[in-house]
HTML snippet that shows the backbone in 3Dmol.js (N, CA, C, O; Angstrom):
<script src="https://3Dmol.org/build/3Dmol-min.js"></script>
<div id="view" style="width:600px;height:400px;position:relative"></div>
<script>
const pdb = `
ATOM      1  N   UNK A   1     -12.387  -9.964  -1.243  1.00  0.00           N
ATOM      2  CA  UNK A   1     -11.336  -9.539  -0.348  1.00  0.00           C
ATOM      3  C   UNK A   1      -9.982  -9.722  -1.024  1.00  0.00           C
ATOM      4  O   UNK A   1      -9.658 -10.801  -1.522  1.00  0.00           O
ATOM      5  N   UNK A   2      -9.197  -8.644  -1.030  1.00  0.00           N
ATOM      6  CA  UNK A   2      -7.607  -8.762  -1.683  1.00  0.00           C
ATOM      7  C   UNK A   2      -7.318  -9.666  -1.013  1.00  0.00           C
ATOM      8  O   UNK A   2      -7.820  -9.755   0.107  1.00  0.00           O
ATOM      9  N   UNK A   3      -6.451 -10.590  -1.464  1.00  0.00           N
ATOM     10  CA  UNK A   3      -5.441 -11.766  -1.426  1.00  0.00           C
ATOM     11  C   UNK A   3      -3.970 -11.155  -0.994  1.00  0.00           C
ATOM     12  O   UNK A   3      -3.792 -10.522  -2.035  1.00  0.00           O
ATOM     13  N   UNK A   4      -2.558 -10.831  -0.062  1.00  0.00           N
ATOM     14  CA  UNK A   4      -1.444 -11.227  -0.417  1.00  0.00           C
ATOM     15  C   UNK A   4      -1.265 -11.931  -0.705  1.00  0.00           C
ATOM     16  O   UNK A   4      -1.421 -13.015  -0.142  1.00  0.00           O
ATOM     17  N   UNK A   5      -0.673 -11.649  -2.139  1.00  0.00           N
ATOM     18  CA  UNK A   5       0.451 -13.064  -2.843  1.00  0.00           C
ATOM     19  C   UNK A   5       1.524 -13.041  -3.216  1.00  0.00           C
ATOM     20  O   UNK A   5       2.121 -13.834  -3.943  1.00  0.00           O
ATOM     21  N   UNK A   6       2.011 -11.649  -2.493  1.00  0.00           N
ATOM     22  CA  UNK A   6       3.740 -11.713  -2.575  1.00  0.00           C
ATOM     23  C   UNK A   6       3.781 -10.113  -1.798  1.00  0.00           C
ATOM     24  O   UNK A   6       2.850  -9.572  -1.201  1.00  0.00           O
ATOM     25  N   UNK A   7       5.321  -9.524  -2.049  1.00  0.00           N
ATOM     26  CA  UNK A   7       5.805  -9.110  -0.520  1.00  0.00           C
ATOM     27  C   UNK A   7       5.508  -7.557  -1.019  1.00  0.00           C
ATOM     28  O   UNK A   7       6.047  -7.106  -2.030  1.00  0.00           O
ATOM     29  N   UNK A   8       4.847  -7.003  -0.430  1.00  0.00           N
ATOM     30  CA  UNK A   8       4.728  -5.548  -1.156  1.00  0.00           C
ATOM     31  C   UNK A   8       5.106  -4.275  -0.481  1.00  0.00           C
ATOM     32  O   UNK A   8       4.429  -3.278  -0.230  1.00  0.00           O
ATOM     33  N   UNK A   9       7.133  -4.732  -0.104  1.00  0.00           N
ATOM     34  CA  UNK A   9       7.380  -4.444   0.207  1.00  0.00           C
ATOM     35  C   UNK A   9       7.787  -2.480  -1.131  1.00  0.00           C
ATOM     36  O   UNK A   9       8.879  -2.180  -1.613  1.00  0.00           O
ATOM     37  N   UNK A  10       6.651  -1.793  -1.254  1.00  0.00           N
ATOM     38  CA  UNK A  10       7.461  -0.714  -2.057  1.00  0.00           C
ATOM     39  C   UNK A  10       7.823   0.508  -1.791  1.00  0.00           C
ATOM     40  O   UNK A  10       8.693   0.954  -2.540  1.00  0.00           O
ATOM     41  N   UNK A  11       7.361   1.338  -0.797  1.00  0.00           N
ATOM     42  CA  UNK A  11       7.952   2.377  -0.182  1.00  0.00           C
ATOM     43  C   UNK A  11      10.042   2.195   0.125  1.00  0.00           C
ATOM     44  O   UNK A  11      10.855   1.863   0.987  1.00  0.00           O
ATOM     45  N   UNK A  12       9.942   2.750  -1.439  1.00  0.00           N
ATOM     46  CA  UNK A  12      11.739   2.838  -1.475  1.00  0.00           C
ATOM     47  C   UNK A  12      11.605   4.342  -2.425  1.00  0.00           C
ATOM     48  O   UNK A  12      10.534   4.535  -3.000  1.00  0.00           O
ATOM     49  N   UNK A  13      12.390   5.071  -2.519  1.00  0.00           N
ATOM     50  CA  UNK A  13      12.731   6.211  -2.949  1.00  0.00           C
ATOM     51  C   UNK A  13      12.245   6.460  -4.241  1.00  0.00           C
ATOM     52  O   UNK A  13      11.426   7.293  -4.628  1.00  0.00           O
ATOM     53  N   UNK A  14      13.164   5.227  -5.114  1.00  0.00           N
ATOM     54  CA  UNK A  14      12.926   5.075  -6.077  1.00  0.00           C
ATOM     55  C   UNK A  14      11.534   5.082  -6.791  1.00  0.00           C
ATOM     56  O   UNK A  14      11.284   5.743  -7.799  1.00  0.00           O
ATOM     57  N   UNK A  15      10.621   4.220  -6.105  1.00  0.00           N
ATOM     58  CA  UNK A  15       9.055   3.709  -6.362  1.00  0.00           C
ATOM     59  C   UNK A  15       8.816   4.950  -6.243  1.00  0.00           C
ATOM     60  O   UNK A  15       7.985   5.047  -7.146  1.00  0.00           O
ATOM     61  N   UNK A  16       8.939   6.360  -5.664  1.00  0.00           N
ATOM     62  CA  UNK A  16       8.013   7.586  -5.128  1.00  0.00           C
ATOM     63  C   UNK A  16       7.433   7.868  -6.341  1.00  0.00           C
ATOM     64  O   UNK A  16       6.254   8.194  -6.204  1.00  0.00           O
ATOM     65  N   UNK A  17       7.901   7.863  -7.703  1.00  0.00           N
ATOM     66  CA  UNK A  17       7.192   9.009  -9.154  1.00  0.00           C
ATOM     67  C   UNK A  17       6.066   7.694  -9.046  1.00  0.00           C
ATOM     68  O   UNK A  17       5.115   7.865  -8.283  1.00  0.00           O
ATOM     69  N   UNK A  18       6.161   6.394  -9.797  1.00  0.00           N
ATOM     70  CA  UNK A  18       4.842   5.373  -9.372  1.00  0.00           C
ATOM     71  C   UNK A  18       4.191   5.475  -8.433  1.00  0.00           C
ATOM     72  O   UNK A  18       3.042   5.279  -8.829  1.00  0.00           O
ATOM     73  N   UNK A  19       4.162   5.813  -6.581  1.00  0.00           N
ATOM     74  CA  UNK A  19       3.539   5.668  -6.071  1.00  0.00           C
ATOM     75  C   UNK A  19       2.558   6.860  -6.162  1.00  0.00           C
ATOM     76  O   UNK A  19       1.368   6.706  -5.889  1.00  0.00           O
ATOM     77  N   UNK A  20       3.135   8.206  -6.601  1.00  0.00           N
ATOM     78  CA  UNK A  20       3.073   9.702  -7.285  1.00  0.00           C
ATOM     79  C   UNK A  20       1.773   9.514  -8.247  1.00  0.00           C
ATOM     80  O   UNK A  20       0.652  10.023  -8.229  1.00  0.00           O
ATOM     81  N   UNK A  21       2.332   8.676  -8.993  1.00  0.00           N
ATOM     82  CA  UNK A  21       0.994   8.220 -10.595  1.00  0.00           C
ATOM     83  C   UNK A  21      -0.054   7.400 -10.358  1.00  0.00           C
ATOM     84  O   UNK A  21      -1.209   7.356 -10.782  1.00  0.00           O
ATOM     85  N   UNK A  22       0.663   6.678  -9.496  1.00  0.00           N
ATOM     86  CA  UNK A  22      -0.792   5.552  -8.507  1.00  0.00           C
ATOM     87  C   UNK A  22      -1.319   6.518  -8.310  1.00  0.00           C
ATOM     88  O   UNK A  22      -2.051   6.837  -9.246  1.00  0.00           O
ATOM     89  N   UNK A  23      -1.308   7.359  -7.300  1.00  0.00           N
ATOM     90  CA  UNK A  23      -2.418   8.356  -6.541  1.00  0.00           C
ATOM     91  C   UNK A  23      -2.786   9.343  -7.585  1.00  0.00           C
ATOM     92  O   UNK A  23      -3.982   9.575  -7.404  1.00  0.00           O
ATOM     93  N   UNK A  24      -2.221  10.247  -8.890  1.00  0.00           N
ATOM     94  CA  UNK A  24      -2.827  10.441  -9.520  1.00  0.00           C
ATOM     95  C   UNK A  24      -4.512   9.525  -9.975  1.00  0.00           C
ATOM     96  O   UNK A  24      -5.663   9.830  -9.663  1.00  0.00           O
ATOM     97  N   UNK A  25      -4.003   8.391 -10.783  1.00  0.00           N
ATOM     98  CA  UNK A  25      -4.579   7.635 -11.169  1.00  0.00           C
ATOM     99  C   UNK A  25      -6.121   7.532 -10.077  1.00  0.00           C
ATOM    100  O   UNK A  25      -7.299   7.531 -10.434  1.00  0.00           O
ATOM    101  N   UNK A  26      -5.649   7.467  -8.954  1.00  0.00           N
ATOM    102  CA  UNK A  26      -6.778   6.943  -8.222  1.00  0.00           C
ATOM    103  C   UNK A  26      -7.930   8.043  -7.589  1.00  0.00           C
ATOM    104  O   UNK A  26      -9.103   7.908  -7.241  1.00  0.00           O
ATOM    105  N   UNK A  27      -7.134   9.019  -7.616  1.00  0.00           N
ATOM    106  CA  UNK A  27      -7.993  10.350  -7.786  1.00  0.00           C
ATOM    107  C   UNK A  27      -8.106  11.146  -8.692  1.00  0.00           C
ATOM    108  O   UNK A  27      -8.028  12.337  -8.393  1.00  0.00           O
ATOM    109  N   UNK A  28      -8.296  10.823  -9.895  1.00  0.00           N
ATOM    110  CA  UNK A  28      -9.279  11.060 -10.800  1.00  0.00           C
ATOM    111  C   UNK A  28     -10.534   9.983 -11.079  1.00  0.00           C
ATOM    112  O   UNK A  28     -11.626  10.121 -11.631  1.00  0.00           O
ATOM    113  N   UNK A  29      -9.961   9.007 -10.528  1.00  0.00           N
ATOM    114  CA  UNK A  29     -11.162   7.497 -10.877  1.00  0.00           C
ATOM    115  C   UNK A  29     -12.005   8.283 -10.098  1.00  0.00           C
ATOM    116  O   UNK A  29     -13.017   8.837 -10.527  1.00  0.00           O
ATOM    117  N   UNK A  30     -11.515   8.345  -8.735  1.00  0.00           N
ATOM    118  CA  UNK A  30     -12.562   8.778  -7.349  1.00  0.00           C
ATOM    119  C   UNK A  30     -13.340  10.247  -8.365  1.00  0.00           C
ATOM    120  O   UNK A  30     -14.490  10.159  -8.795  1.00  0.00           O
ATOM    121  N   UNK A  31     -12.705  11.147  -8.531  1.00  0.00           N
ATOM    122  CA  UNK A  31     -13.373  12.417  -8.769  1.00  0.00           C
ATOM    123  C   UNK A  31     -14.071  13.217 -10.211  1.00  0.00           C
ATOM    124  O   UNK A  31     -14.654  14.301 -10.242  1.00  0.00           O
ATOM    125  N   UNK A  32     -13.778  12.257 -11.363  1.00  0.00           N
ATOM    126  CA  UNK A  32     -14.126  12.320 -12.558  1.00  0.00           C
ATOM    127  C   UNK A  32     -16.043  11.732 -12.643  1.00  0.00           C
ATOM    128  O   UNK A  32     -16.837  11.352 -11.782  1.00  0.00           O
ATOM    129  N   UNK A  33     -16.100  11.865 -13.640  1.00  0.00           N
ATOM    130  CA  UNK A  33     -17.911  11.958 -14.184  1.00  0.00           C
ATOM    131  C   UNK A  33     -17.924  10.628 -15.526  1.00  0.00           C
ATOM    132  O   UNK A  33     -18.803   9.828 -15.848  1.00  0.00           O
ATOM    133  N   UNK A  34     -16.965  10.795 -15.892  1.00  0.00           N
ATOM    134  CA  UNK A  34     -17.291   9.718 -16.996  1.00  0.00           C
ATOM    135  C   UNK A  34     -18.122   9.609 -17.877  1.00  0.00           C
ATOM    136  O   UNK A  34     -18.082   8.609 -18.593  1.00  0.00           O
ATOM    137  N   UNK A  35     -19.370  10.863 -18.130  1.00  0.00           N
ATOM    138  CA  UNK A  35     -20.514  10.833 -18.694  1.00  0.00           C
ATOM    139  C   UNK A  35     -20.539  10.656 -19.897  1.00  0.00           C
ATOM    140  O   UNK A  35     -21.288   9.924 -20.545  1.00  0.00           O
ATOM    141  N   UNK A  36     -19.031  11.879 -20.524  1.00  0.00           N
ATOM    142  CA  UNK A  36     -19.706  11.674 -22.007  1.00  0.00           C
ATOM    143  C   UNK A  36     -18.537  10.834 -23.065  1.00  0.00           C
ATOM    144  O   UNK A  36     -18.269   9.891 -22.320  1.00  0.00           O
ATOM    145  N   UNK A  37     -18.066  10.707 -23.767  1.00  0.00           N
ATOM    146  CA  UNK A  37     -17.635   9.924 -25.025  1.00  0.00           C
ATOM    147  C   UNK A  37     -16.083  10.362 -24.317  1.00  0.00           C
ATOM    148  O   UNK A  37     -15.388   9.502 -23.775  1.00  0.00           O
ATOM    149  N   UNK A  38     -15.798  11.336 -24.377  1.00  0.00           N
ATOM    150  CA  UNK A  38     -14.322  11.456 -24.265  1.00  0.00           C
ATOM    151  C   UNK A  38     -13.711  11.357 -22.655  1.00  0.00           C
ATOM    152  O   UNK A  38     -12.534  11.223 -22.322  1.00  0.00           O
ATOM    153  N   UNK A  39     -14.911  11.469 -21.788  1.00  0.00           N
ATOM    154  CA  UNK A  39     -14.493  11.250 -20.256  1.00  0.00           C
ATOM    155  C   UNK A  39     -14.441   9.716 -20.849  1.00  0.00           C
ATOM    156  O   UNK A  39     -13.407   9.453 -21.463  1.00  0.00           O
ATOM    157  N   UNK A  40     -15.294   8.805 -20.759  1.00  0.00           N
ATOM    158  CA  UNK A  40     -15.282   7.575 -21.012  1.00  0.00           C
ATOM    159  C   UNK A  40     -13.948   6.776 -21.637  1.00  0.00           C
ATOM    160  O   UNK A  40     -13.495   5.700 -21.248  1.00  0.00           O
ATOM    161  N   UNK A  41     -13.466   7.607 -22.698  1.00  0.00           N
ATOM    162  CA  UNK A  41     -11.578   7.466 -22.793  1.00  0.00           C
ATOM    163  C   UNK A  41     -10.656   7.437 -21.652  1.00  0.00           C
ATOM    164  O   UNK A  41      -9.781   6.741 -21.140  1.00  0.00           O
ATOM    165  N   UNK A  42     -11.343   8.635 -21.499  1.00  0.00           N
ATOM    166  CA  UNK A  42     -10.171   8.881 -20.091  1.00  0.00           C
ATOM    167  C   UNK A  42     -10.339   7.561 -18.983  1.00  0.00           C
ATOM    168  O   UNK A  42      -9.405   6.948 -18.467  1.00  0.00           O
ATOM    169  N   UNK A  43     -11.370   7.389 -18.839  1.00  0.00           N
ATOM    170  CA  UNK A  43     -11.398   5.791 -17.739  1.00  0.00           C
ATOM    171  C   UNK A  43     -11.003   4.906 -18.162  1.00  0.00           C
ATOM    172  O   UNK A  43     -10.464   4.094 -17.409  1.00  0.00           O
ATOM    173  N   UNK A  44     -11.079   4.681 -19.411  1.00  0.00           N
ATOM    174  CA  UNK A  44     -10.493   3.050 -20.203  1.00  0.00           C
ATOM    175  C   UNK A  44      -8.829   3.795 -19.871  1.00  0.00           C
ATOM    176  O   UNK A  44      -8.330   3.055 -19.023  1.00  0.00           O
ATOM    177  N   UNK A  45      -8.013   4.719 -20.143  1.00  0.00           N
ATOM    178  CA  UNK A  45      -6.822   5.209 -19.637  1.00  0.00           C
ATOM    179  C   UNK A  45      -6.495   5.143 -19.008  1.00  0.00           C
ATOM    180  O   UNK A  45      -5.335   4.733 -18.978  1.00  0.00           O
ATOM    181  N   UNK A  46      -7.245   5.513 -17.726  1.00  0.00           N
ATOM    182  CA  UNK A  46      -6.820   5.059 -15.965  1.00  0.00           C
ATOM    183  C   UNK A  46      -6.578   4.198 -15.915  1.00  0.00           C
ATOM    184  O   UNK A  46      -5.459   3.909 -15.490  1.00  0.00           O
ATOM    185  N   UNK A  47      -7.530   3.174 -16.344  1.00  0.00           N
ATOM    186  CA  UNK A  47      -7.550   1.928 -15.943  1.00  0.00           C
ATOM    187  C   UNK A  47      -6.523   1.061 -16.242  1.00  0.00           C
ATOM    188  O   UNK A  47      -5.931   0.215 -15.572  1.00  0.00           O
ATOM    189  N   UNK A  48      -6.391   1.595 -17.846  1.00  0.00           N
ATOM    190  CA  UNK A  48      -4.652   0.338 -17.952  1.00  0.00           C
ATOM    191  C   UNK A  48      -3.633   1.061 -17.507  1.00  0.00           C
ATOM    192  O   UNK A  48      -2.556   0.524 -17.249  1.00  0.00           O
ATOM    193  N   UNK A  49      -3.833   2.338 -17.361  1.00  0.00           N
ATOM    194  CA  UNK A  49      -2.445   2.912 -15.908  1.00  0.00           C
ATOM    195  C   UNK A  49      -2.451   2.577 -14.817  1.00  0.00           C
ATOM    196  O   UNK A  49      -1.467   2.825 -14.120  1.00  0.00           O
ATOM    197  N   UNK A  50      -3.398   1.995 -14.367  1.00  0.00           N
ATOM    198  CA  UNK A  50      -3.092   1.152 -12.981  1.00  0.00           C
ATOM    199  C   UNK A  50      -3.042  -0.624 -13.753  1.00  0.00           C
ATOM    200  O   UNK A  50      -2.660  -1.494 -12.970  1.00  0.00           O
ATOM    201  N   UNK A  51      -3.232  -0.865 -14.497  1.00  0.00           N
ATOM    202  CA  UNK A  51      -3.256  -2.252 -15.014  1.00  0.00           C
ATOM    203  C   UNK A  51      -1.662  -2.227 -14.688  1.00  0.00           C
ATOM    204  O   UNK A  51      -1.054  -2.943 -13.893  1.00  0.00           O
ATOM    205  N   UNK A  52      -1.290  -1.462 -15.312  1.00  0.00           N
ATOM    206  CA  UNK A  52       0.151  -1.692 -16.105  1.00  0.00           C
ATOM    207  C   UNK A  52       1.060  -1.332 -14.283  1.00  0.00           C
ATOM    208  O   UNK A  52       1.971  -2.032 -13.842  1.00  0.00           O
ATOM    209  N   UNK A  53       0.713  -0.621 -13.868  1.00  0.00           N
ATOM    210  CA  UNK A  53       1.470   0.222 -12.774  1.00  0.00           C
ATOM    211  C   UNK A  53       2.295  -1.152 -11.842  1.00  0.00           C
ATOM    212  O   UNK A  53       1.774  -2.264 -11.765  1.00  0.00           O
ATOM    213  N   UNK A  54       3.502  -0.843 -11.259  1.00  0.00           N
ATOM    214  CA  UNK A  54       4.327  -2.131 -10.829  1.00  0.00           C
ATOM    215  C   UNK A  54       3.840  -1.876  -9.097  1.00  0.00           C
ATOM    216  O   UNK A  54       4.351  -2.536  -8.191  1.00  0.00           O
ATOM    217  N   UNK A  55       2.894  -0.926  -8.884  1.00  0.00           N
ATOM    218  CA  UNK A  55       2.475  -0.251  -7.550  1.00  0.00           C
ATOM    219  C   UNK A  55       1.418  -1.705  -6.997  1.00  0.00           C
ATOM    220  O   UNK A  55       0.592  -2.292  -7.697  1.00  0.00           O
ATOM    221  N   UNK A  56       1.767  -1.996  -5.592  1.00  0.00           N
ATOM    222  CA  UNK A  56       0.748  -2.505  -4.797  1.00  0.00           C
ATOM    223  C   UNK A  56      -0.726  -2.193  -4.855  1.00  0.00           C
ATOM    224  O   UNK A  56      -1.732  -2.825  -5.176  1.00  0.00           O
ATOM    225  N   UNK A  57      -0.520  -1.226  -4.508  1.00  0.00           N
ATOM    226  CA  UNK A  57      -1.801   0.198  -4.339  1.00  0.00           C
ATOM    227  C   UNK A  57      -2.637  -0.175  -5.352  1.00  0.00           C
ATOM    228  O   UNK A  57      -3.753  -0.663  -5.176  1.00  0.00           O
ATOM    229  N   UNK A  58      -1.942   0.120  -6.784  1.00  0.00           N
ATOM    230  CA  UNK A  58      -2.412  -0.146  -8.226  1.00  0.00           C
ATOM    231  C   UNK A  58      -2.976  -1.854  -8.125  1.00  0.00           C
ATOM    232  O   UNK A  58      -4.070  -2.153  -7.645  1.00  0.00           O
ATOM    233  N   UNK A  59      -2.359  -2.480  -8.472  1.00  0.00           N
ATOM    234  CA  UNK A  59      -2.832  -3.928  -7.991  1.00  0.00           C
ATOM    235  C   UNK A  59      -4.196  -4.038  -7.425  1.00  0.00           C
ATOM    236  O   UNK A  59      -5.262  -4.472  -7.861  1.00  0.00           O
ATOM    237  N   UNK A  60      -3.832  -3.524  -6.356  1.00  0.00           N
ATOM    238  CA  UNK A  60      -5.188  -3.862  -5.165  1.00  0.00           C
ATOM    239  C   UNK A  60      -6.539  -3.110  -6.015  1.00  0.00           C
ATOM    240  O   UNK A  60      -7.609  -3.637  -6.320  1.00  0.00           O
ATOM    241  N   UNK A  61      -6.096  -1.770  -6.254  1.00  0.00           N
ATOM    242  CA  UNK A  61      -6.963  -1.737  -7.066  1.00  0.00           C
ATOM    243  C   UNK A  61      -8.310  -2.013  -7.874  1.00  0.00           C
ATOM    244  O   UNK A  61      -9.533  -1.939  -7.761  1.00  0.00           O
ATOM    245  N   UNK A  62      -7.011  -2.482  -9.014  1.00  0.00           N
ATOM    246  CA  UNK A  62      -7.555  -3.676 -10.183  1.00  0.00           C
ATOM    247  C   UNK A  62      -8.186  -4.270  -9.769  1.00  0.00           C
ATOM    248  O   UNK A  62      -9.297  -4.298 -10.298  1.00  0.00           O
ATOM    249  N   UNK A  63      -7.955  -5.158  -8.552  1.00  0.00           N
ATOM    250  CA  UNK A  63      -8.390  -6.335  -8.153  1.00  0.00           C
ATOM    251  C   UNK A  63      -9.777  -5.362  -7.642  1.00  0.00           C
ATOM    252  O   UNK A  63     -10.537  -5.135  -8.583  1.00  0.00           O
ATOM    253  N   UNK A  64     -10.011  -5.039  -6.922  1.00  0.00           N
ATOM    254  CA  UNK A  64     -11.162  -4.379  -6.733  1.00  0.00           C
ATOM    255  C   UNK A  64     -12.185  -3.895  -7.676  1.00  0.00           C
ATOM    256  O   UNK A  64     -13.364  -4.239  -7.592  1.00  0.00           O
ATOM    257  N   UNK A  65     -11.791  -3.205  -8.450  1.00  0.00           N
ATOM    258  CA  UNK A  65     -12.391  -3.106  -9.333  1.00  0.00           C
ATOM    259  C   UNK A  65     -12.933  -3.876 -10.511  1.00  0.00           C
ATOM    260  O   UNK A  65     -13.901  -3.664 -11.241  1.00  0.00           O
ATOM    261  N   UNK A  66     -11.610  -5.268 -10.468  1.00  0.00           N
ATOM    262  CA  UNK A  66     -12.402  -6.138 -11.209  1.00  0.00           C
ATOM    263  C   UNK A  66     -13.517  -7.146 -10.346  1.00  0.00           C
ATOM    264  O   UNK A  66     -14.038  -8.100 -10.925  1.00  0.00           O
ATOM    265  N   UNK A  67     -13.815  -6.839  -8.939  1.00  0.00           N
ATOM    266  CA  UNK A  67     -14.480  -7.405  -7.689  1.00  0.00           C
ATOM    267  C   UNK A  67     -16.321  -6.963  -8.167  1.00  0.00           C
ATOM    268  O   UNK A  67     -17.412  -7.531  -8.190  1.00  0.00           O
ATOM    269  N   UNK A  68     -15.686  -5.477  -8.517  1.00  0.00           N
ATOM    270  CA  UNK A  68     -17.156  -4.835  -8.431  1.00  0.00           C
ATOM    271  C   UNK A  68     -17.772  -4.943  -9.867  1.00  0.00           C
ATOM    272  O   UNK A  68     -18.980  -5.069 -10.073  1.00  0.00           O
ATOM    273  N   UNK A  69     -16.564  -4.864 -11.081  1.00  0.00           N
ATOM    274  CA  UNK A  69     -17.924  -5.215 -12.450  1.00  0.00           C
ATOM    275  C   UNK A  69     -18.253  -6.591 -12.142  1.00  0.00           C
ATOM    276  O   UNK A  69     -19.359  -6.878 -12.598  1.00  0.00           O
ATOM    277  N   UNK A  70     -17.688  -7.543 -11.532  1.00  0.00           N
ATOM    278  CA  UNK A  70     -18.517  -8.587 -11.335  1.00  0.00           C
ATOM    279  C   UNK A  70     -19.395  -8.551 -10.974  1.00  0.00           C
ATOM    280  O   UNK A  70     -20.413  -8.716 -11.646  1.00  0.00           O
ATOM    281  N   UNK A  71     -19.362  -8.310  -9.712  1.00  0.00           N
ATOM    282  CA  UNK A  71     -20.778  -7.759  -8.824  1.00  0.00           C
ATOM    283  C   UNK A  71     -22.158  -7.036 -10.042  1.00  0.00           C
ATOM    284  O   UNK A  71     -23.261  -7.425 -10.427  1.00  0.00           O
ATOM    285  N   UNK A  72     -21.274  -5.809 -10.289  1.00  0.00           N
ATOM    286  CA  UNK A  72     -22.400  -4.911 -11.455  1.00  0.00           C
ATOM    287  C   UNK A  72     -22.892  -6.474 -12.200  1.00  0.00           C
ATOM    288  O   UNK A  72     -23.838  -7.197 -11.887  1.00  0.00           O
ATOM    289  N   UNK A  73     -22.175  -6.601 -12.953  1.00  0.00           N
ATOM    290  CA  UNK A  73     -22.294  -7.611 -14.345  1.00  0.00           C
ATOM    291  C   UNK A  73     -23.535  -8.830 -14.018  1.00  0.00           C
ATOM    292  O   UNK A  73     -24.437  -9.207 -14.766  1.00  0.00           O
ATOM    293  N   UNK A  74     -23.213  -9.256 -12.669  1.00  0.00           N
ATOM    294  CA  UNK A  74     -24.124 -10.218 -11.914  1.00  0.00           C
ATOM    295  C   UNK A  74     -25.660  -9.547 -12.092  1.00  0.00           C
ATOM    296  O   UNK A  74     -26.650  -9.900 -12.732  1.00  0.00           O
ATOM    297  N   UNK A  75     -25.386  -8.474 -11.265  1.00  0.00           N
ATOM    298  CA  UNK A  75     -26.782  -8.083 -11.123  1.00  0.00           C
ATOM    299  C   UNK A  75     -27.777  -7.645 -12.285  1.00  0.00           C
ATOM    300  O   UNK A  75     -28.990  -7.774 -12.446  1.00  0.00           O
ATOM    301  N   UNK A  76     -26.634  -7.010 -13.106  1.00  0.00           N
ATOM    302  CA  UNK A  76     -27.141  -6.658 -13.895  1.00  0.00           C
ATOM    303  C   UNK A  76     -28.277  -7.765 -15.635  1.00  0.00           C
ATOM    304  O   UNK A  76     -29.254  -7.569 -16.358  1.00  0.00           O
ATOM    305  N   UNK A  77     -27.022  -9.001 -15.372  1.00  0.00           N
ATOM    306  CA  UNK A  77     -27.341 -10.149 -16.199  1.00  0.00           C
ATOM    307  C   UNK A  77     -28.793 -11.047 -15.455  1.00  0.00           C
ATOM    308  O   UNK A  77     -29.469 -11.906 -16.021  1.00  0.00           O
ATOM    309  N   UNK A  78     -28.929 -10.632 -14.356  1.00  0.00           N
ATOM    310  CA  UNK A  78     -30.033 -11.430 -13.793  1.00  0.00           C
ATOM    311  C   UNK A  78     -31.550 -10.313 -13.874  1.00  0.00           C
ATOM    312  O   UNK A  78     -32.702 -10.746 -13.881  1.00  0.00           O
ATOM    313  N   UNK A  79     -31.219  -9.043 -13.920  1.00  0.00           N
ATOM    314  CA  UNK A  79     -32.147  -8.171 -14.223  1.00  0.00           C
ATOM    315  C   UNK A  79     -32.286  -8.258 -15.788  1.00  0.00           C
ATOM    316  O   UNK A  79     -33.380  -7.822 -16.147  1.00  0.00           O
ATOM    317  N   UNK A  80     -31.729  -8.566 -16.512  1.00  0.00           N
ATOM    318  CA  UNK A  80     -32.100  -9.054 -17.898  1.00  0.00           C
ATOM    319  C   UNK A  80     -32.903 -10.570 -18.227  1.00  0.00           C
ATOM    320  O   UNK A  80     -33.889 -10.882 -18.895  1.00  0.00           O
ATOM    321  N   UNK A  81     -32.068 -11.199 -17.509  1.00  0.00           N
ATOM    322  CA  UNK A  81     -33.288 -12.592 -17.163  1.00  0.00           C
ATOM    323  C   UNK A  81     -34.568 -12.055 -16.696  1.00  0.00           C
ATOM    324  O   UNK A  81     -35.499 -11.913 -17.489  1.00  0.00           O
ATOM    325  N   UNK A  82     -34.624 -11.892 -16.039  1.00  0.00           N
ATOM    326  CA  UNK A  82     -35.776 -11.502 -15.393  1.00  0.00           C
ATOM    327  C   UNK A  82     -36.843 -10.687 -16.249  1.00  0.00           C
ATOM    328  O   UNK A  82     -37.975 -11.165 -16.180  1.00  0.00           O
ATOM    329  N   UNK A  83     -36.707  -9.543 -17.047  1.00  0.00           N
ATOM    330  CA  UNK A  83     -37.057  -8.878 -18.141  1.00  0.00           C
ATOM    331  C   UNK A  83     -37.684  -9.511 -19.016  1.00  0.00           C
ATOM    332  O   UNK A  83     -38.771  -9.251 -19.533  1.00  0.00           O
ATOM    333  N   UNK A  84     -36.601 -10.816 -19.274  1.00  0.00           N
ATOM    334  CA  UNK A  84     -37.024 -11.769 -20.768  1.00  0.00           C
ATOM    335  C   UNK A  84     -37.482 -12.667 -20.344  1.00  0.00           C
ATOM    336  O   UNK A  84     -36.970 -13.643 -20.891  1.00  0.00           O
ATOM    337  N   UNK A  85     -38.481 -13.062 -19.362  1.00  0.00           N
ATOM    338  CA  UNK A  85     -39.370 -14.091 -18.942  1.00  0.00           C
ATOM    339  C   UNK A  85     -40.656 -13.911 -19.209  1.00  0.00           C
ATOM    340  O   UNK A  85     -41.482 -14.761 -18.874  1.00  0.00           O
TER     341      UNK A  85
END
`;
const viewer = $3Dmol.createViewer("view");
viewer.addModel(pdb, "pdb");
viewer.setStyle({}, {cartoon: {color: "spectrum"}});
viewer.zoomTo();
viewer.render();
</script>
């Protein structure tokens, strides 16, 4: 579950081209394939464009997404145990 840990207050004028690139960013994650060698660029790309992004949105994100390779990574490291028994 995201955490607040400070004020995200950003809907100001200024923020609109970031909040603009956030939502880029987040719909291509949503709508891309990733299958082959050069999509697979393109996601390591997204990803530090929302790393980097000063956006809430972006943030929350990250954080999510670093929620779920855990999750993957978990399951996945215990289905390898399991294999090598």
């Amino acid at each position: 579950m995201y955490k607040r840990l400070f004020n995200e207050q950003f809907d100001t004028e200024e923020n609109s081209d970031v909040r603009k690139k956030t939502k880029e960013l987040l719909t291509s994650l949503r709508d891309e394939n990733f299958g082959n060698h050069d999509q697979r660029k393109k996601f390591v790309h997204l990803i530090v464009g929302l790393s980097l992004s000063p956006d809430p949105i972006a943030r929350k994100a990250i954080k999510r997404i670093g929620d779920f390779f855990t999750d993957l990574a978990n399951e996945l490291l215990s289905e390898i145990k399991e294999q090598t028994k």
